[in-house]
C-alpha positions in Angstrom: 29.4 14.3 9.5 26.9 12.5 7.3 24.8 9.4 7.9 25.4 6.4 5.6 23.6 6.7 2.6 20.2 4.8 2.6 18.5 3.4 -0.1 17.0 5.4 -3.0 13.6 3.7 -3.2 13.9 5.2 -6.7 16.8 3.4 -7.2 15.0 0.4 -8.9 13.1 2.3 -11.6 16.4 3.8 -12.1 18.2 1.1 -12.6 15.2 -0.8 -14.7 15.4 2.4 -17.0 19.2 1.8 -17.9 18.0 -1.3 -18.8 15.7 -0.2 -21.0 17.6 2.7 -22.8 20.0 -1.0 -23.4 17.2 -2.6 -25.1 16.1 0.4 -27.3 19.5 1.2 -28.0 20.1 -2.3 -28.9 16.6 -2.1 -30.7 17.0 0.6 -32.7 20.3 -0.4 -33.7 19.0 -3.3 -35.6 16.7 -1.8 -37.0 18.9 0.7 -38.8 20.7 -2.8 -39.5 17.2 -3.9 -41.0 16.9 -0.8 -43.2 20.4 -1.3 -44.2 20.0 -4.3 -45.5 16.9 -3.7 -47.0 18.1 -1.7 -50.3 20.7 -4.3 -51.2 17.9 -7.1 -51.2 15.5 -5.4 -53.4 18.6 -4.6 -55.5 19.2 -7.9 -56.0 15.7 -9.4 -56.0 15.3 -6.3 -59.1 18.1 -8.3 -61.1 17.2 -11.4 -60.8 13.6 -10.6 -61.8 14.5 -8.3 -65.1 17.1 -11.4 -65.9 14.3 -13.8 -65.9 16.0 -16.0 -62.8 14.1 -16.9 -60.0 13.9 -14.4 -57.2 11.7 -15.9 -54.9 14.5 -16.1 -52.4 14.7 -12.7 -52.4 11.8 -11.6 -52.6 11.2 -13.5 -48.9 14.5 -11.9 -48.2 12.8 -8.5 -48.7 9.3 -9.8 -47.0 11.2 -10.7 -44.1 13.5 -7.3 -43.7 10.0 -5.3 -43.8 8.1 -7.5 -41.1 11.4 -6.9 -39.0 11.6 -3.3 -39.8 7.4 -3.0 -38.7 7.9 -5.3 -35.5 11.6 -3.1 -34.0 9.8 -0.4 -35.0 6.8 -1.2 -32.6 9.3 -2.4 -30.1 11.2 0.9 -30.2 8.4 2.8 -29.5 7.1 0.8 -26.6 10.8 0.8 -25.3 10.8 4.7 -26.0 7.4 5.8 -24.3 8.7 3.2 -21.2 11.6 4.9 -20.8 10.7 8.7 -21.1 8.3 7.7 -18.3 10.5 6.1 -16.3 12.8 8.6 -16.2 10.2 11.1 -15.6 8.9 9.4 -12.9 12.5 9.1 -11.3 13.2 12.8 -12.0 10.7 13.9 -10.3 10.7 11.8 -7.6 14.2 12.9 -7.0 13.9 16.3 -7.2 10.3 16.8 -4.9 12.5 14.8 -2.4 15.3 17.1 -2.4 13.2 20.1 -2.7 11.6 18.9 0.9 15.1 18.1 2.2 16.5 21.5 1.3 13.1 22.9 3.2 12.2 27.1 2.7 15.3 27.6 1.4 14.7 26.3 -2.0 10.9 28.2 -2.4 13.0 31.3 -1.1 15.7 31.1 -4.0 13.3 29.9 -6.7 9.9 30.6 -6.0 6.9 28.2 -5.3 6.1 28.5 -9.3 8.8 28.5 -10.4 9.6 25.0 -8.4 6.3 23.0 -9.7 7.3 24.6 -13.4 10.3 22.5 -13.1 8.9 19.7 -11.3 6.3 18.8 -14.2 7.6 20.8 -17.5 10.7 20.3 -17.0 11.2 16.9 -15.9 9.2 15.4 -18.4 11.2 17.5 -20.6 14.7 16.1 -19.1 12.9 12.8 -19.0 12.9 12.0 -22.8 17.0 12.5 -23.1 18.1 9.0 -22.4 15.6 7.6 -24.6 16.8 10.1 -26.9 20.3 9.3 -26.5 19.7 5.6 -26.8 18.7 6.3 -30.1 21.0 8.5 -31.7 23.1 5.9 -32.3 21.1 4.7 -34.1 20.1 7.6 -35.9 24.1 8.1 -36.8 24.6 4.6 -38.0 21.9 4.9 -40.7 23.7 7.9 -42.4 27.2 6.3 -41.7 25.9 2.6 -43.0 24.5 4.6 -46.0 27.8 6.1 -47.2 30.1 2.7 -46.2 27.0 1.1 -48.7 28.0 3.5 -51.4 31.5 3.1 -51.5 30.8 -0.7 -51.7 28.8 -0.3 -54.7 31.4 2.0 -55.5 33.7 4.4 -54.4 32.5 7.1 -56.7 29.3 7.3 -55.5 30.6 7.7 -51.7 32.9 10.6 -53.2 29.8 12.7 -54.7 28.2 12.0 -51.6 30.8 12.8 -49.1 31.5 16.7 -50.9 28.2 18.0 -49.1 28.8 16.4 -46.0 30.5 19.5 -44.5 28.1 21.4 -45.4 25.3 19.1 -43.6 27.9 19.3 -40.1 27.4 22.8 -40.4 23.6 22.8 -40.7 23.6 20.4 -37.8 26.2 21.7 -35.3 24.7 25.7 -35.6 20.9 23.9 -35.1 22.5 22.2 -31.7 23.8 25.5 -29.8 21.7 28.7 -31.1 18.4 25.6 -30.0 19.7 25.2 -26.5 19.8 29.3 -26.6 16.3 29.6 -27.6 15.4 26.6 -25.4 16.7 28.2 -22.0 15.3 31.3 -22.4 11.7 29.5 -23.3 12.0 27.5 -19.7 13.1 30.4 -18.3 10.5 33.0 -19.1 8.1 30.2 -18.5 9.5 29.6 -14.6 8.7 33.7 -14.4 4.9 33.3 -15.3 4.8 30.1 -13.2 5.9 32.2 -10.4 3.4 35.2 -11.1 0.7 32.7 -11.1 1.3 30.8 -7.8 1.7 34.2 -5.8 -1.6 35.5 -7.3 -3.4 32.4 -6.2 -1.8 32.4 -2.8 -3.0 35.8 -2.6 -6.4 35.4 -4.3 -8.2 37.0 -1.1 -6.3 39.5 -1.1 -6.6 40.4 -5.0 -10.4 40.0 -4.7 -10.5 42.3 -1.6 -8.2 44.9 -3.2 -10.3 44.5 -6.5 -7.4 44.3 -8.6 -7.9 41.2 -10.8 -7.3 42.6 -14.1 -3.9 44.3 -12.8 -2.7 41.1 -11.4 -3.4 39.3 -14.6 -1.5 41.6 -16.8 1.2 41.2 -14.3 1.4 37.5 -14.7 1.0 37.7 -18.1 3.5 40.6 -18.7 6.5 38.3 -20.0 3.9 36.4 -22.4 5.5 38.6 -25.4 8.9 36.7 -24.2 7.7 34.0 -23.8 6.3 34.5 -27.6 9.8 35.6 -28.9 11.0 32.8 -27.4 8.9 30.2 -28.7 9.2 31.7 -31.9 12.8 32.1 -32.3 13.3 28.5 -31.5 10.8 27.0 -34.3 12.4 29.4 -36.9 15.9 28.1 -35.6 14.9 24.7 -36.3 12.3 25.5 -39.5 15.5 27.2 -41.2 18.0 24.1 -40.3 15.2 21.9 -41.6 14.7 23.7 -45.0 18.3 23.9 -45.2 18.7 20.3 -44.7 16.2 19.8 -47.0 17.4 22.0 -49.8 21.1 20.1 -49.3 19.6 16.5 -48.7 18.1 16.4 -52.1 20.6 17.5 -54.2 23.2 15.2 -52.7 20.9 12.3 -53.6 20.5 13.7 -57.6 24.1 13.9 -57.7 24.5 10.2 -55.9 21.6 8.9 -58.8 23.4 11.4 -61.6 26.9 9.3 -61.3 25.1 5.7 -60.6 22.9 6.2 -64.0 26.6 7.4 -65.6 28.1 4.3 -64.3 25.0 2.3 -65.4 25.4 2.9 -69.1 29.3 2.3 -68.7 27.9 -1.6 -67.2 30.1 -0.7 -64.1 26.4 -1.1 -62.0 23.3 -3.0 -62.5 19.9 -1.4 -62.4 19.2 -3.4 -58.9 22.4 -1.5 -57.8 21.3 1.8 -58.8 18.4 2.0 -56.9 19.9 0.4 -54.2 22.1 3.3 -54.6 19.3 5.7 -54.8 17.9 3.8 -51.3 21.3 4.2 -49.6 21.7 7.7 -50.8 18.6 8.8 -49.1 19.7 6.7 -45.8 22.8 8.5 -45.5 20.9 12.3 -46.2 18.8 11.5 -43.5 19.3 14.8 -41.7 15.5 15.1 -41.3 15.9 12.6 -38.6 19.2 13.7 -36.9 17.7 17.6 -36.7 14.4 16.2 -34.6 16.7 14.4 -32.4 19.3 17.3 -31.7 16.6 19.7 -31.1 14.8 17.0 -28.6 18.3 16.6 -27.4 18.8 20.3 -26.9 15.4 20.9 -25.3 16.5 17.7 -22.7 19.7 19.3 -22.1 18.0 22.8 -21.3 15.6 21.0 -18.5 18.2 19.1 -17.3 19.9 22.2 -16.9 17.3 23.8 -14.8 16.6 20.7 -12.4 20.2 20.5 -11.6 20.2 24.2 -10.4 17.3 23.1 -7.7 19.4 20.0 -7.2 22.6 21.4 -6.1 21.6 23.8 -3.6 22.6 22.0 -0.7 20.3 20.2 1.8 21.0 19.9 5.7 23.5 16.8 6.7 22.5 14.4 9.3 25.0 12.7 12.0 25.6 9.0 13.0 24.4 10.0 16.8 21.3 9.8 18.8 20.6 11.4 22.0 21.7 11.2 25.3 19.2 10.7 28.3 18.0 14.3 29.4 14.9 16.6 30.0 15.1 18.0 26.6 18.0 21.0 27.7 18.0 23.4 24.6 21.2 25.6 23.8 21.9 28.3 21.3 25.2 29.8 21.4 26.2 32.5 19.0 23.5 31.5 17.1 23.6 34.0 13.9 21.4 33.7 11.3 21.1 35.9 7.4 18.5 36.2 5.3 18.8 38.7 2.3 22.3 39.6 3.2 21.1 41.0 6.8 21.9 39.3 10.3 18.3 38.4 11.5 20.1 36.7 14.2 23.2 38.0 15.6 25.1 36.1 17.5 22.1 34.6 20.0 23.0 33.3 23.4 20.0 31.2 24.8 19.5 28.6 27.5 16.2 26.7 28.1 16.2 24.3 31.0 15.1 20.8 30.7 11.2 20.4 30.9 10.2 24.6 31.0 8.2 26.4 29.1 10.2 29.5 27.4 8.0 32.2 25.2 9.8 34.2 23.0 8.7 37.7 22.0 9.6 40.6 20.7 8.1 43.1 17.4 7.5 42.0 14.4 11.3 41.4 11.8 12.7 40.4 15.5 13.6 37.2 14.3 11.4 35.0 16.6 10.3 32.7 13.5 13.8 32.4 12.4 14.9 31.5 16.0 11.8 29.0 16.1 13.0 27.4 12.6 17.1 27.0 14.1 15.6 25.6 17.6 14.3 22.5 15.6 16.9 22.7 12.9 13.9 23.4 10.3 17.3 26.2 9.0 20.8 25.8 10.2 22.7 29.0 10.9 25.4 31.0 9.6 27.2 30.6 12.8 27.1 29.3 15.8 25.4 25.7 17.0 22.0 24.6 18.6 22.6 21.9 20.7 19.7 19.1 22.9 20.6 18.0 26.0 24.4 18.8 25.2 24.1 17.1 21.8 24.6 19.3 18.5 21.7 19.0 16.2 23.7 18.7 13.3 25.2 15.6 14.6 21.9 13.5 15.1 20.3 11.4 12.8 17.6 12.7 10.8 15.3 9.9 12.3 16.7 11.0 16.0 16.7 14.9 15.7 12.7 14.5 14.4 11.5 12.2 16.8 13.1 14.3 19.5 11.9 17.9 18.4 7.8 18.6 17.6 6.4 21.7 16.0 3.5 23.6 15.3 2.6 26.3 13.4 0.7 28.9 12.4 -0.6 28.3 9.3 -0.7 24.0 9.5 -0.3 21.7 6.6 -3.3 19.2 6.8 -1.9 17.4 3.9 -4.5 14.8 1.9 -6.0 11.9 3.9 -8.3 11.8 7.2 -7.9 14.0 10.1 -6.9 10.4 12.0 -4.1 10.7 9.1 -3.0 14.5 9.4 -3.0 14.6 13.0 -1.2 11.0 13.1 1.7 12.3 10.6 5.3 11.7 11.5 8.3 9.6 11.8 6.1 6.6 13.5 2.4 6.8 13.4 0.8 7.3 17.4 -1.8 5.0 18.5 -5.7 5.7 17.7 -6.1 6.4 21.4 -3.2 8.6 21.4 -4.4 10.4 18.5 -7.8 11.5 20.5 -6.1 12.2 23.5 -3.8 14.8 21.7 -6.8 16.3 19.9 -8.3 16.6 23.5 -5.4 18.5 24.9 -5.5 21.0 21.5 -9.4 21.2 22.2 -9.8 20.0 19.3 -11.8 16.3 19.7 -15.3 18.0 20.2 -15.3 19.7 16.6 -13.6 17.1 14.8 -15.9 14.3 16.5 -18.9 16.6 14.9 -17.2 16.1 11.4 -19.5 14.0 9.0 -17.0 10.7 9.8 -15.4 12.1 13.1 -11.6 11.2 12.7 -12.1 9.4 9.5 -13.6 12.2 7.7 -11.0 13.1 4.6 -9.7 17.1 5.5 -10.1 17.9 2.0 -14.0 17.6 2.9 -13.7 19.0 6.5 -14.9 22.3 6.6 -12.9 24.4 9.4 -12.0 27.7 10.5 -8.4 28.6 11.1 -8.5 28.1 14.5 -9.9 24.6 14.0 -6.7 24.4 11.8 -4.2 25.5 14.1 -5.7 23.1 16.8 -5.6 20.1 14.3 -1.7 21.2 14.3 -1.3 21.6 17.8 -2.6 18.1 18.4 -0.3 16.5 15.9 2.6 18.0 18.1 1.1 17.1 21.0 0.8 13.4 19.8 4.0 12.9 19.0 5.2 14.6 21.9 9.6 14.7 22.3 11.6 16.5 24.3 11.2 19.8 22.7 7.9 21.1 21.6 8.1 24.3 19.3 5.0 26.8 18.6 5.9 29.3 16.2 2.8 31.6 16.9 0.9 28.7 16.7 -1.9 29.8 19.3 -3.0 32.9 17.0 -5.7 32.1 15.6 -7.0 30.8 19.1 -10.1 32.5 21.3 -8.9 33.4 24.9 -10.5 30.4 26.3 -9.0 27.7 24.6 -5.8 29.5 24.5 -5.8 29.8 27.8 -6.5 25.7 28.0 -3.8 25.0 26.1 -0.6 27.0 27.6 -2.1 26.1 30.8 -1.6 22.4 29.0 1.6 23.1 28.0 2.8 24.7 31.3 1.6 22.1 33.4 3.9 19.7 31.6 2.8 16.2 31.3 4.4 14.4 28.0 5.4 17.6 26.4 9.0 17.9 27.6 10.8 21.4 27.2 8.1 23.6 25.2 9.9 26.8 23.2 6.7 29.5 22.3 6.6 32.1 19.9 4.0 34.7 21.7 2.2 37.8 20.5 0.3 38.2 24.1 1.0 39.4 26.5 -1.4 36.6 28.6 0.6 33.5 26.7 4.1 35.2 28.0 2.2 35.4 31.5 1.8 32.0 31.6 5.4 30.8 30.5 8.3 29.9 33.2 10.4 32.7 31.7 9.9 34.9 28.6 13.1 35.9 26.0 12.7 39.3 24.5 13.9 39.6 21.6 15.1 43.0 20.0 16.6 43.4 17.0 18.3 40.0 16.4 19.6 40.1 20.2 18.1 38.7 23.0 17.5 41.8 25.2 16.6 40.0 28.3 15.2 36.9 29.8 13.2 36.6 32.9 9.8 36.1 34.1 7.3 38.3 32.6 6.3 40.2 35.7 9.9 41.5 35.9 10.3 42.4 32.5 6.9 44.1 32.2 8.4 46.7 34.3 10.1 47.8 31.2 8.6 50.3 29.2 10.2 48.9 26.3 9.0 45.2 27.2 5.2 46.3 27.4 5.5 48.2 23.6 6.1 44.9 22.2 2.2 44.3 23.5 1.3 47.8 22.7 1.2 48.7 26.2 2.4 51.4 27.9 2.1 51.3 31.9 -0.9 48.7 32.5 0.9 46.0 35.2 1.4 42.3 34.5 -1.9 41.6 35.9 -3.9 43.9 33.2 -1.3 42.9 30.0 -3.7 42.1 27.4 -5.3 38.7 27.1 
């Protein structure tokens, strides 16, 4: 069950770009009208002038059609350059906003370089075809005009014309598909490299530690011979359709001028009608024109092509409902869960009572992040549902469902703007005062309030350590509070101390509702109401940690072996 649709706030540009692809097609159209017109005028004006009558008429006539011509010209490419942006602009728009509703999902099937490849090549590349559509008609109607022209001069010079015409479909229709070909496997190789890059510079401390600069570049550089091949097979796909063109082009024209200078000395044409002739001869050759366009066109279509494979991959569907009253009750029944083919999750059976604190552990591949990600509805599963106080996630509203569930994380997102900003960010913004009393409960006020502008300091410019990170997270969740907190190991980077100030925090209650943990020690699962143990995509057991610590297979998730509760690692 979906939510009503709601406004595109993109909708607007969209709909001011069909507009505009209106006006340049309607543009562009009269100036191939314009250039039409323009031959038969200075034919005439060239009589009237080699008779010895007075031209002056059309010789305003002609003044006029080239003052047009300049001004739709300017027009068309103000209209053009407005609309490639536009629709640039829209593109991407649309596709970040999907890419963040689809969530890990869509970095895990494409890549994070292979996404922002797309996002900025691409969509400026997919941006230029309506433009480009808007003015192929245009482009057809001057070779079109230019042969109905010639018959009306007369009929022979349409029929030399129209003997090559095949021959110029041909060219044309073999330049569209093997460009499209060579286009593709350009964007594609280039989405590879893209990819190389952004791991390398994800994992540029590792490269430096491991010394192995010069491999990785050779790696992310290793499909530049492709990428070459590529390149170069689509400019000698479109440099041989273009000579061709040319070599045809020119000899239809001769033969055009050979037959009107034939019917000139038989007085069936005037010498103003000849080089009209000659004029309209060239208009209707204009293949030069029609080969840009298709291979712009083709180039679009690739793009397009490649957005609308990010595009349809699915993203999550929201419900019509909101939540009952409750303490924030979390459910998972047969909760299963695949990633590469393998059940991470298999068939999980989980209760959390209203306004506990439940850590989860278990080794690492256990599927505790996974878990962490379904509890919130960050992933859906393969089978089975997740529901809130009795309610199925699936069947809130988007609004609802994040208002409801917090999260923090290991490695936060301090996205651009002031701490006040990053800590602040969420469906609604929390007061200033809440703001600083969250970052008090994450331990995290005294550090940021020694920042150069406290809470107003930008984060790009707020030097921290990772756990000064992590606690910037934690207060974020903590200010937006919920019903269901959920800390996917996000207490890791953490000293004892302040760990142990938080999950005493967190265990003691207060605003924070029913709190889910993801724990790696043994102390943090010592201080939880119960603790889930995970074990190969099954939960093994839930209970309090003291019970379960009597396990020997419990204490090797801690890497202890027969220490009691009381001397688990802290």
């Amino acid at each position: 069950m979906t939510t009503p649709a709601e406004p595109d706030p993109a909708t607007p540009a969209a709909r001011h770009s069909r507009v505009h692809c209106v006006a340049l097609c309607l543009v562009s159209t009269a100036a191939t009208g314009a250039g039409l017109l323009l031959p038969a005028a200075l034919g005439r004006a060239l009589d009237l002038l080699l008779a010895e009558a007075t031209a002056t008429r059309w010789v305003l006539y002609c003044a006029g059609l080239v003052l047009l011509l300049a001004l739709l010209d300017a027009c068309q490419t103000v209209l053009s350059g407005t609309v490639d942006a536009r629709t640039t602009a829209w593109l991407r728009r649309r596709l970040a906003g999907h890419v963040l509703d689809v969530g890990p999902r869509a970095a895990a099937r494409f890549g994070p370089g292979d996404l922002v490849a797309r996002l900025v090549g691409n969509a400026a590349q997919a941006g230029t075809a309506p433009a480009a559509r808007a003015t192929l008609v245009a482009a057809l109607a001057g070779p079109v005009g230019g042969v109905v022209a010639l018959a009306l001069i007369d009929p022979w010079l349409a029929g030399v014309f129209l003997t090559g015409m095949p021959v110029l479909a041909l060219l044309l229709r073999t330049l569209s598909r093997n460009t499209s070909e060579c286009v593709t496997r350009y964007q594609e190789v280039q989405g590879r490299m893209a990819s190389a890059l952004a791991e390398a510079i994800g994992g540029h401390r590792t490269v430096a530690a491991a010394g192995t600069a010069d491999r990785e570049t050779a790696r992310i550089l290793r499909p530049l011979p492709a990428l070459s091949g590529a390149g170069h097979r689509m400019w000698q796909v479109q440099g041989r359709a273009a000579g061709q063109a040319v070599a045809v082009a020119p000899l239809l024209q001769l033969s055009v001028v050979a037959v009107a200078g034939v019917l000139l000395t038989r007085h069936r044409l005037s010498v103003g009608e000849v080089l009209a002739a000659w004029r309209y001869a060239v208009l209707a050759a204009g293949v030069g024109v029609l080969v840009g366009q298709l291979a712009g066109l083709a180039r679009a279509r690739s793009a397009a092509g490649r957005l609308a494979e990010v595009l349809t991959e699915p993203a999550p569907a929201h419900g019509p409902l909101r939540l009952p009253p409750g303490p924030g009750r979390l459910e998972l029944r047969g909760v299963t869960a695949r990633r590469g083919g393998r059940a991470v999750l298999d068939g999980v059976d989980l209760v959390v009572p209203g306004g506990t604190t439940l850590a989860v552990v278990g080794r690492s591949g256990a599927g505790k992040s996974l878990l962490a990600a379904v509890a919130g509805r960050l992933a859906d599963p393969d089978a089975g549902e997740v529901l809130l106080d009795g309610m199925p996630l699936r069947e809130l509203t988007h609004d609802e469902l994040r208002r409801a569930v917090g999260h923090a994380f290991e490695r936060p997102a301090l996205l651009t703007g002031t701490v006040e900003d990053a800590i602040g960010l969420g469906p609604a913004s929390p007061s200033p005062a809440r703001i600083r009393e969250a970052a008090r409960t994450a331990r995290a006020d005294d550090f940021v309030r020694r920042l150069p502008q406290g809470y107003d300091t930008l984060c790009a410019d707020a030097p921290r350590s990772g756990g000064e990170s992590q606690r910037l997270g934690l207060a974020r969740a903590f200010a937006h509070g919920g019903r269901l907190l959920i800390l996917d190991d996000a207490l890791s980077s953490l000293d004892t101390v302040t760990e142990a100030h938080i999950t005493q925090a967190l265990v003691s209650g207060g605003r924070c509702g029913t709190r889910l943990l993801i724990a790696h020690r043994a102390a943090t699962a010592a201080r939880a109401d119960a603790v889930a143990w995970l074990d190969g995509g099954r939960v093994r057991a839930v209970g309090p940690h003291e019970e379960l610590w009597r396990d020997a297979g419990y204490r090797a998730v801690f890497g202890e072996s027969g220490q009691s509760a009381e001397e688990g690692p802290s």
